[in-house]
N, C-alpha and C positions, 0 to 999 in steps of 0.2 A: 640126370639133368643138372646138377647142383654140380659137378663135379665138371662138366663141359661148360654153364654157366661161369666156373673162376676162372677156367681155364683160358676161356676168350676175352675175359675182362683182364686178364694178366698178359695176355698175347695184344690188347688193343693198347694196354699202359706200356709197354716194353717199346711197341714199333710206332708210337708218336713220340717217343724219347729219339727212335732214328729217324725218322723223318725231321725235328726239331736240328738234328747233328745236320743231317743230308741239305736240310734248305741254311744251315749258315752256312757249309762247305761255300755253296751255290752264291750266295749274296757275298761271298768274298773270293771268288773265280781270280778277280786281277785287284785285289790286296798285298804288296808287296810283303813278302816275311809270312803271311798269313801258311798257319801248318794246319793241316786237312785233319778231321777231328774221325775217329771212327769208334762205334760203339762193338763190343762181345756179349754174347748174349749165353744164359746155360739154363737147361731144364731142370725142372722140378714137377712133382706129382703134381702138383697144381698150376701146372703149365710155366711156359718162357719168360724170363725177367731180362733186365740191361743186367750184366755182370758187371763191362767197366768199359771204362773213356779212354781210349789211349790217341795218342796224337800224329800223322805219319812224319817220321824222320827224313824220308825222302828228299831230297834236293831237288827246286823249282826251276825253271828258266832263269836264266841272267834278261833283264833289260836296264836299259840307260840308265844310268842317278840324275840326281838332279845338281850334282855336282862333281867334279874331278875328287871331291874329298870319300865320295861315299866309294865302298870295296862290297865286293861278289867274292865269294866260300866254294868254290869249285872244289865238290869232295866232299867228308863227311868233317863234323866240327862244329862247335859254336864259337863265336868273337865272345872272349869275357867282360864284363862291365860290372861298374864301382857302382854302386846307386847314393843317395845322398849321406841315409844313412852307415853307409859303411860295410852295406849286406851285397854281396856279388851273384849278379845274375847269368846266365847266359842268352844268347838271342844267335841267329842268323842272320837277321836284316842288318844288313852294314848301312845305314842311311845315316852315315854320320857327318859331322862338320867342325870344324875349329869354333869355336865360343869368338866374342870380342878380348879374351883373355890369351887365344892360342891354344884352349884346352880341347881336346879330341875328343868329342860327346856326341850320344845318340839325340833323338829327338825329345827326349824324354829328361834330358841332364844328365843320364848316367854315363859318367865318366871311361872312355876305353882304355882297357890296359893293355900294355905290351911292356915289352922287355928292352933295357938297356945295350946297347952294343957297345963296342968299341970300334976303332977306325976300321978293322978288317972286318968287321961285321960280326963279331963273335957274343952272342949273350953274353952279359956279365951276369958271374954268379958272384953276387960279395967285391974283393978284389981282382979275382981270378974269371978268365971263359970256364963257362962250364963244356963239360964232358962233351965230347965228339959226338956219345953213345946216348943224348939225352933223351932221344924219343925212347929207343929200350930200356936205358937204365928208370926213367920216372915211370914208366907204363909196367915193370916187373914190383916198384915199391908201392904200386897203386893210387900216384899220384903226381903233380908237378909241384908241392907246395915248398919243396925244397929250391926252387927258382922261384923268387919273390919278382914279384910284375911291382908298373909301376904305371902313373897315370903319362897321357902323351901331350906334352906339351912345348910349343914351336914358338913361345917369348913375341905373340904380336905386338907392336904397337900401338892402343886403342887410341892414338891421336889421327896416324893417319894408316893405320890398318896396314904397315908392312911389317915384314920380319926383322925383331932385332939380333944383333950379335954379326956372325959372318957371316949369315946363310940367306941370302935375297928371296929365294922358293923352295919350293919342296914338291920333291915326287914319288908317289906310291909302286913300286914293281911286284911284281909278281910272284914275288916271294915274302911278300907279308911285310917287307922291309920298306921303312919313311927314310928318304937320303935327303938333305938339305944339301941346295945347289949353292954355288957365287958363282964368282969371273963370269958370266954370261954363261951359265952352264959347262965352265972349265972343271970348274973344281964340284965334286960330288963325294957328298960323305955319308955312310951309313951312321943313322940317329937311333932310330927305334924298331924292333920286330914287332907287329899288331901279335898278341896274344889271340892264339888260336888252339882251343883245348877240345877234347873227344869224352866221350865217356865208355864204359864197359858196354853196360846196357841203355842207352841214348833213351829206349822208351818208356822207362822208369825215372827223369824227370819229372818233377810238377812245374807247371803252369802258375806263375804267380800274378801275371798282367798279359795280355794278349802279345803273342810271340816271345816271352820272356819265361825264362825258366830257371829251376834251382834245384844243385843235385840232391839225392836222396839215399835212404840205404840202397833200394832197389836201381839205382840208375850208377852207385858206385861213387868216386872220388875223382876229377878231373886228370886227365893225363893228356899229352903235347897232342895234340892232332896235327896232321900233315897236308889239310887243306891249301890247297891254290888260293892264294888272294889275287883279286883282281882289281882295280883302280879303275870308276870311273864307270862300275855296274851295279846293279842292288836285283836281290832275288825275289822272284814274282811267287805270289802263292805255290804251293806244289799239290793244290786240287786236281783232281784227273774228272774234269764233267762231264765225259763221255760215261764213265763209269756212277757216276752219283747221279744222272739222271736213271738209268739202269736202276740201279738199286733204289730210286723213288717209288717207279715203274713196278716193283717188285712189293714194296713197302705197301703201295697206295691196293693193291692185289691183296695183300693180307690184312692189312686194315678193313676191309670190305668185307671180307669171309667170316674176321672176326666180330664184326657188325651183325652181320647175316646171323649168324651162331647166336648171339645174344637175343638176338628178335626171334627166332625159332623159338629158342625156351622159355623167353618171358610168354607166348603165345599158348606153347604148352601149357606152362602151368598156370596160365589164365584159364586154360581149356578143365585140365585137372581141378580145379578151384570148382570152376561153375558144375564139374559132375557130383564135387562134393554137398554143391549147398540144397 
């Protein structure tokens, strides 16, 4: 009795831990960025515990931004960001905007990096483009930190909010690439690639603020990802509710049994008590 008494009180702690995970999946269905939480679980003589949290890496629907500035990750990858203090995170939500500075920020302040070009579009490494070969050659040294990123910024003017220098506007393409326009859209020059980095094991990040992440040993050192950017989209949760209502369904089934279980035995040994007295 003692031994099916822990065993459903560990089975009733474990699966209100996933029903906890399963109803926030749910209350953020259409949270833009929002990554679907999933609990593992592993036995023991004393029944089933939560083993661990991981988060799905999975890629959400594109919908609208709420601006031509904000970009969609079509592909696997995260956009890198500067935070204030100087600590770099990663995210997927591209719900980003020009400051009243011209600086290319999340919602949050944390500044977006990308990479320098020159007029042919070529990353600047230092002086020089770097290597034709940079997605293999930084993904075999276990990393991109050999190509230094740089914060993105378009020199507005906070008097009356246009771009200064040559460049009237800007447009984001589909290759991760910010091109400042003139002459009426005559003249188009490559400025900036948005940094867009992968990891080894993507699900060995941690979570340090809600859709923001920081690599770890288990998730590895940042290397180029080859993510699609897309201008003028942001990605919707990548919950699957078809599936988490399921797995409620299943949850609220074992929570009950495990209930059931508990009330049998406390009854028992009511039963056993009063033969004793």
């Amino acid at each position: 009795m003692n031994d099916a008494f822990i065993s459903s009180l560990n089975a009733q702690k474990s699966t209100n831990a996933w029903i906890d995970a399963l109803t926030q999946n749910m209350a953020n269905m259409y949270t833009p960025g929002y990554r679907e939480s999933a609990i593992t679980f592993k036995n023991f003589l004393s029944g089933t515990i939560a083993d661990s949290y991981m988060k799905n890496t999975g890629q959400g629907k594109s919908i609208p931004g709420t601006s031509s500035e904000n970009v969609f990750l079509e592909g696997d990858g995260y956009f890198m960001l500067r935070r204030d203090d100087g600590k770099v995170v990663y995210s997927r939500l591209g719900e980003f905007r020009f400051d009243s500075e011209g600086i290319y920020k999340n919602a949050s302040g944390a500044e977006v990096q990308g990479f320098i070009l020159n007029d042919k579009g070529e990353i600047m490494q230092g002086a020089k483009p770097a290597s034709a070969n940079i997605y293999e050659d930084t993904a075999l040294e276990g990393g991109a930190i050999n190509v230094p990123t740089t914060n993105i910024k378009m020199w507005i003017d906070p008097n009356n909010g246009k771009y200064l220098g040559k460049y009237e506007e800007f447009e984001i393409k589909d290759d991760g690439i910010i091109y400042g326009k003139s002459d009426s859209g005559k003249t188009i020059v490559p400025l900036y690639k948005i940094a867009v980095m992968n990891f080894h094991n993507p699900e060995g990040l941690f979570e340090v603020k809600e859709g923001e992440f920081v690599e770890t040993e288990d998730s590895g050192k940042a290397v180029f990802g080859r993510a699609e950017v897309r201008g003028g989209l942001i990605e919707q949760s990548n919950v699957d509710l078809k599936a988490n209502i399921s797995y409620f369904q299943q949850a609220k089934v074992q929570i009950d049994m495990a209930s059931k279980i508990i009330s049998t035995n406390k009854q028992l040994l009511e039963q056993a008590l009063g033969l004793l007295s």
